[in-house]
C-alpha positions in Angstrom: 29.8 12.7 4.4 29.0 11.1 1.0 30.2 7.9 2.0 28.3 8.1 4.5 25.3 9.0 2.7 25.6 6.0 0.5 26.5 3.3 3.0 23.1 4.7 4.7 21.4 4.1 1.2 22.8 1.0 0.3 21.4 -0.5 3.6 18.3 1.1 3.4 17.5 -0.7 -0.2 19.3 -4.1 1.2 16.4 -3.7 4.0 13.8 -3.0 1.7 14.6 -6.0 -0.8 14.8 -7.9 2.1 11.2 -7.1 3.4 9.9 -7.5 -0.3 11.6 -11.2 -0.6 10.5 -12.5 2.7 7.1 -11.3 2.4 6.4 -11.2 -1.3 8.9 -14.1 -2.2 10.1 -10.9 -4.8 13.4 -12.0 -6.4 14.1 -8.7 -6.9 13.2 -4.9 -7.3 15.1 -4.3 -10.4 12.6 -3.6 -13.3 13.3 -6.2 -15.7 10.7 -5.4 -18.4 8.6 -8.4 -18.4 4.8 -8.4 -17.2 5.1 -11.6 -15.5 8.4 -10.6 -13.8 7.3 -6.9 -13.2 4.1 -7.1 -11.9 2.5 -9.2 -8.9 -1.0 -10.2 -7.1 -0.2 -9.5 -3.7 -2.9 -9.4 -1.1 -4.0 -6.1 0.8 -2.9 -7.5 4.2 0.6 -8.6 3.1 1.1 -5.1 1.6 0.3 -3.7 5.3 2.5 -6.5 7.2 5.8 -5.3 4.6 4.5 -1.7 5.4 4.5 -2.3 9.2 7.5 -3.8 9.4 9.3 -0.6 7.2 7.9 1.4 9.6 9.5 -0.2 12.5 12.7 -0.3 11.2 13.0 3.2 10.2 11.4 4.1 13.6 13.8 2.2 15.2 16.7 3.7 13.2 15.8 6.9 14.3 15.7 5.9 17.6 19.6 4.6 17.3 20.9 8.0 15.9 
């Protein structure tokens, strides 16, 4: 059951870095201490089209189980 639990975890955060690249060109999620790494103008819309598109996927993943 714990592997379980962490293969479900692992691809959730491969989803969400993968949402943050495409749509905030994001390298990463790590914190890596640095302002200009760390912290990012992103516009109000593109935060709802990454939000959206979480949504859908976890909606859809509960629709698969």
């Amino acid at each position: 059951m714990t592997c379980r639990k962490t293969d479900l975890a692992a691809a959730r955060n491969a989803l969400i870095l993968e949402i943050a690249q495409r749509r905030f060109s994001l390298e990463t999620l790590e914190t890596r201490n640095s302002d200009r790494l760390d912290f990012h103008d992103v516009a109000v819309w593109a935060i709802r089209d990454a939000l959206e598109e979480a949504f859908e996927a976890g909606r859809r993943a509960a629709s698969q189980s």
